[in-house]
TORKE-761649 format. One record per residue (C-alpha): residue number from 1; residue in one letter; x, y, z. Coordinates in nm, 2 decimals, decimal comma. Each point is the difference from the previous one (the first is absolute). Layout:
<rs>
   seq   type       px       py       pz
   NUM      a        X        Y        Z
...
</rs>
This chain:
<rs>
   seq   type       px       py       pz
     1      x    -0,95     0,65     1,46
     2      x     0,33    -0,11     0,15
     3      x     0,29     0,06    -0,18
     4      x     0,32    -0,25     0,05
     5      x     0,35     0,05    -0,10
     6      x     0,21    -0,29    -0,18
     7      x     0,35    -0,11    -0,03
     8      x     0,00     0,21    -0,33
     9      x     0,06     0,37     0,05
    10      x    -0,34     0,19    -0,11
    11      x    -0,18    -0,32    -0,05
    12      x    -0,35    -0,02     0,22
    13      x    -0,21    -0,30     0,05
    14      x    -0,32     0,20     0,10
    15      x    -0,30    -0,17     0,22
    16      x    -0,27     0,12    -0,15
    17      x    -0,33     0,13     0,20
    18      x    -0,26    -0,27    -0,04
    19      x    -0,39    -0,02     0,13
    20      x    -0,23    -0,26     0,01
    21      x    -0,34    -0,03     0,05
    22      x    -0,30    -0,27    -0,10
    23      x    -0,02     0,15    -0,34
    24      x     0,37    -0,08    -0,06
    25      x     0,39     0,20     0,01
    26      x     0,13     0,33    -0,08
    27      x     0,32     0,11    -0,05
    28      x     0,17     0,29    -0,02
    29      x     0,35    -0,03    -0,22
    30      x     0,12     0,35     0,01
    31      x    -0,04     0,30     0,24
    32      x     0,19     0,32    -0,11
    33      x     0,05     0,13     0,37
    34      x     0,14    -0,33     0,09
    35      x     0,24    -0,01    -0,24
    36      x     0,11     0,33     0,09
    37      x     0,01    -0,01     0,32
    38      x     0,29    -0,33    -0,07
    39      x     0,17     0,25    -0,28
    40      x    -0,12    -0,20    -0,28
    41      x    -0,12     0,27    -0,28
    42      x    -0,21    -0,21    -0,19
    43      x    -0,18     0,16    -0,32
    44      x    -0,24    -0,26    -0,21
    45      x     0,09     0,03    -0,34
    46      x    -0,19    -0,32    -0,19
    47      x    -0,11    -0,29     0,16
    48      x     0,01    -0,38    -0,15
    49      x    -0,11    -0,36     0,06
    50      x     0,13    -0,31    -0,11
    51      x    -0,17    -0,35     0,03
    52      x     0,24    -0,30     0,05
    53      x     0,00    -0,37    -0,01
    54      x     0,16    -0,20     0,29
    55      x     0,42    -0,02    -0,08
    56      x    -0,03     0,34    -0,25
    57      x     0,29     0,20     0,15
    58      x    -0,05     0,34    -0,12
    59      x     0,36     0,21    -0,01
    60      x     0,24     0,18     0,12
    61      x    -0,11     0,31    -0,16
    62      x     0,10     0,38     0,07
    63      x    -0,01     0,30    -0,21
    64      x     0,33     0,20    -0,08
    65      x     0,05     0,40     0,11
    66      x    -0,15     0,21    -0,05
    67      x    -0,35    -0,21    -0,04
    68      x     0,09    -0,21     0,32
    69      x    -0,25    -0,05     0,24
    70      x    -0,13    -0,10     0,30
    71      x    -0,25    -0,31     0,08
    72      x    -0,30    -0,09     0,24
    73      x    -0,06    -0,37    -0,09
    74      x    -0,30    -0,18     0,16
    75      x    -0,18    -0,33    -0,05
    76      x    -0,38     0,03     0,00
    77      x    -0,04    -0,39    -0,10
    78      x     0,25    -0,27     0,03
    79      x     0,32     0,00     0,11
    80      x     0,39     0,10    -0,10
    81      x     0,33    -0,07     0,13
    82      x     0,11     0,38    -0,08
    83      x     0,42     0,08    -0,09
    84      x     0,18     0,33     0,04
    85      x     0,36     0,03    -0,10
    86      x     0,15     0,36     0,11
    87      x     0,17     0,16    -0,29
    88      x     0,12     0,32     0,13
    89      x     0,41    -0,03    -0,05
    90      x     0,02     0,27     0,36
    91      x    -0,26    -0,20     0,23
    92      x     0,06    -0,27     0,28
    93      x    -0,18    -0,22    -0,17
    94      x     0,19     0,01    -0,32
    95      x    -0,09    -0,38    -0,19
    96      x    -0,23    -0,10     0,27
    97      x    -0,33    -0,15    -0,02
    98      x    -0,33    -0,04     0,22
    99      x    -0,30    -0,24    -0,09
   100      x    -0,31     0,02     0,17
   101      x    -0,33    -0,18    -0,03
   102      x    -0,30     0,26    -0,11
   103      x    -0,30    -0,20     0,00
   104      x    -0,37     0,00    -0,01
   105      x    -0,04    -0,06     0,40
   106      x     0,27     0,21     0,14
   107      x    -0,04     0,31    -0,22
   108      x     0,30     0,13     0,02
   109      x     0,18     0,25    -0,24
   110      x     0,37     0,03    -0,09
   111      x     0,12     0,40    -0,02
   112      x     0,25    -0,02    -0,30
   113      x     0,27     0,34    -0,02
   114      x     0,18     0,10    -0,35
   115      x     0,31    -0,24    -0,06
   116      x    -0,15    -0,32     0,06
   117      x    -0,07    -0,31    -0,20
   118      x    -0,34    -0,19     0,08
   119      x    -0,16    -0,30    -0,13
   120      x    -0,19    -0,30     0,17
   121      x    -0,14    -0,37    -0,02
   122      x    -0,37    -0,02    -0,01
   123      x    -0,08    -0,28     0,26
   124      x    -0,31    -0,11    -0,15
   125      x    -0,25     0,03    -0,31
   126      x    -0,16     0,37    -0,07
   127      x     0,20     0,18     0,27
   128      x    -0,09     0,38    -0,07
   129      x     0,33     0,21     0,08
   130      x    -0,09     0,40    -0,04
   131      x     0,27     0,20    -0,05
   132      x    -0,02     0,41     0,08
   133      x     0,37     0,14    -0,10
   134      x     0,09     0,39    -0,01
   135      x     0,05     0,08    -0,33
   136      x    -0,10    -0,10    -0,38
   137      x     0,10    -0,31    -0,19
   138      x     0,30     0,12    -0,24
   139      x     0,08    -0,29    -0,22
   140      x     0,34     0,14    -0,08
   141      x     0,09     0,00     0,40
   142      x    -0,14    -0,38     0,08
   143      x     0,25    -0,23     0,09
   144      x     0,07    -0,31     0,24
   145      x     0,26    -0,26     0,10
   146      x    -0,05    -0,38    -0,04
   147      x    -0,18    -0,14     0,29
   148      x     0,23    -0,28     0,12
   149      x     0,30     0,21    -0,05
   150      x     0,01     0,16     0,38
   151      x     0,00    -0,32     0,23
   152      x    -0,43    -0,01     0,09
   153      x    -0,13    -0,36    -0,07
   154      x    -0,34     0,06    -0,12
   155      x    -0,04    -0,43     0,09
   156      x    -0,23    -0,01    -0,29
   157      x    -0,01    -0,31    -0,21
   158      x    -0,19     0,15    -0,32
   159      x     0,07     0,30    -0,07
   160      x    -0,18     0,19    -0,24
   161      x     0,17     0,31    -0,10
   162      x     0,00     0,26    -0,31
   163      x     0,26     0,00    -0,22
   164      x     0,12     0,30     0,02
   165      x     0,01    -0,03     0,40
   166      x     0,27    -0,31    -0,06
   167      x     0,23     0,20    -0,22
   168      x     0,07     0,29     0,25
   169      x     0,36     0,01     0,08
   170      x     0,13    -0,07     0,34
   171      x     0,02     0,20     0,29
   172      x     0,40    -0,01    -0,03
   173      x    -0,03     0,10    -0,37
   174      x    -0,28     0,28     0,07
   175      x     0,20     0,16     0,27
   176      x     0,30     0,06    -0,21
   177      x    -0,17     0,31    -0,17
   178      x    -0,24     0,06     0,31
   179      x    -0,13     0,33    -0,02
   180      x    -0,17    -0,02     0,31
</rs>
């Protein structure tokens, strides 16, 4: 497992250990020691899945303090074009945003701290995106900001997006009361 630093502070892109043989692939997504050993204390608290059609864009969700969490995203089948917009009023990164491509074939993870916003594209039919974050789903504490309203062009002609996902406010208007 090689873990990778990004242009967001605390945000990992993570290479995940893989093994192959004649009866197929393993992969390992998450090794304890290794994350420690990089300063990332990671606790599992529930794990989901979501399935997506090609052009769903998925986002940009967080939860509020004190039920904020962190994220290990992954792609077991499919692919994503993965966004991160940094939050956090005192980091470097203040407003910025990272997308990277998890797919299928290069089995790659994304390492998500507390402060962040994340959403992504699905890139093709029944794309499988696990999602292991650090603490439990509060409905009172989920939030996002609209996903064309930090400067990322998703290039997607179709988009096919909840409802509730288009009427999140901007990133301007969130971070006007930012508690992060």
């Amino acid at each position: 497992m090689n873990i990778e630093k990004t242009a967001l502070e605390g945000v990992y892109i993570i290479n995940n250990f893989v093994a192959q043989d004649e009866r197929g692939t393993f992969v390992k997504t998450f090794n304890k020691q290794d994350f420690e050993n990089n300063k990332l204390n990671f606790e599992i608290r529930e794990s989901y899945y979501s399935i997506s059609k090609k052009d769903v864009i998925r986002g940009m969700h967080f939860q509020l303090p004190p039920s904020d969490h962190e994220k290990l995203v992954y792609v077991p089948c499919g692919s994503i074009i993965d966004v991160v917009v940094d939050l956090r009023k005192k980091s470097l990164s203040y407003k910025k945003f990272i997308a990277v491509e998890l797919t299928a074939e290069n089995r790659k993870s994304i390492y998500i701290p507390k402060g962040l916003a994340h959403g992504f594209q699905s890139m093709e039919d029944n794309t499988i995106t696990v999602y292991n974050v650090g603490t439990e789903y509060n409905s009172k504490s989920d939030q996002g900001i609209k996903f064309d309203s930090f400067g990322f062009d998703w290039q997607a002609n179709n988009i096919i997006m909840s409802s509730r996902d288009k009427e999140f406010m901007t990133l301007d208007s969130f971070c006007e009361n930012n508690p992060f």
